[in-house]
N, C-alpha and C positions, 0 to 999 in steps of 0.2 A: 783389087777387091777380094774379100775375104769369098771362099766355097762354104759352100756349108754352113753357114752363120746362121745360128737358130734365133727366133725373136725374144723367143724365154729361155734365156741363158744366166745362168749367175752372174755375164757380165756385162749383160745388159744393167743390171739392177745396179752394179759397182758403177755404172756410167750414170744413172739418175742418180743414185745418193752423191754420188762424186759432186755432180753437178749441179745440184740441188743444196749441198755446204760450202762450194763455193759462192754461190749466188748468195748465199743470205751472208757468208762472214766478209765480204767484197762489200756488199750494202751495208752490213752494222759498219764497218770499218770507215766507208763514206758519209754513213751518215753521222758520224761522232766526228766528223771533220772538222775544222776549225776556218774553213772555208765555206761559205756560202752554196755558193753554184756546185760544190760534192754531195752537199745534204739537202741539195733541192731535188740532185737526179742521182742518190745514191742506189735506188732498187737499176733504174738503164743501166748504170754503170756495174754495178755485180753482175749484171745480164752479161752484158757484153765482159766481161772477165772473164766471165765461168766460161762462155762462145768460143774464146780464144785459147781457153787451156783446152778446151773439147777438141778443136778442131788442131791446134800442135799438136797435140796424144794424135791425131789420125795421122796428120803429113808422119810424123817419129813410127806410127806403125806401118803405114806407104811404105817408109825407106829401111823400115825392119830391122830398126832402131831396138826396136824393145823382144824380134825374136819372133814377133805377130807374123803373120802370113799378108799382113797387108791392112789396107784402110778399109773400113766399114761404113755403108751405107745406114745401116740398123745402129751399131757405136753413135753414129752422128745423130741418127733419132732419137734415142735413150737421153744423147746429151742434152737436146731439144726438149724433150720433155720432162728433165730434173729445173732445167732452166725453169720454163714456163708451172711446173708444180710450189717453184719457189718464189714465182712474181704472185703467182693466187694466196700463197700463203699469207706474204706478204702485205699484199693489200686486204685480204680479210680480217687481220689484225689489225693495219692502221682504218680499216672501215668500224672496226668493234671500237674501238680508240677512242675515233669521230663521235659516234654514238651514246658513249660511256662521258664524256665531255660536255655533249651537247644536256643528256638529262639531267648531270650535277648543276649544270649552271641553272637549268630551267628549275631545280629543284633550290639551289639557293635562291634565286628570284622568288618562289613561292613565299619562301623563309626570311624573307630580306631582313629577319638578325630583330626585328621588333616583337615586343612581349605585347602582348593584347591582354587588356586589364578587366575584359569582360568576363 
């Protein structure tokens, strides 16, 4: 484990965006699948991608692979929290989506396409 690892480090911040473009291009990627069960659970599945690039980057800096001083407790937090900033994004869009959806329909319903000759 790393000495001296500050919280607010520059590369803290490399470790959320890192992990916050994986997750979302892992789930675009799933969800434009031509397979069913990828585009049901393509945000889990980015999650768990971006998880396992996160945590091989720590075992590769454990074994000082990359020149690092070792694995980070905080790296792995950072990663944790690119992860989970990118399931919120995620689902706040497909909730706005939902939303955006439901009033056209209710709004063509209103409209249901008949001229009123009143």
């Amino acid at each position: 484990m790393e000495l001296g690892d500050e919280w607010f480090a520059l590369d803290k911040l490399q470790h959320v965006l890192a992990c916050l473009l994986i997750t979302l291009a892992a789930a675009a990627l799933a969800g434009r699948s031509s397979r069913p069960f990828l585009r049901r659970h393509a945000l889990p599945l980015g999650c768990a991608a971006s998880l396992a690039v996160g945590a091989a980057k720590e075992v590769a800096d454990e074994a000082r692979l990359f020149g690092s001083s070792g694995a980070s407790l905080r790296d792995a937090a950072a990663d944790l929290f690119g992860v989970a900033l990118a399931a919120a994004l995620v689902s706040l869009v497909a909730r706005l989506r939902r939303r955006r959806r439901r009033e056209k329909a209710r709004d063509a319903d209103a409209t249901d396409g008949s001229i009123s000759m009143v």
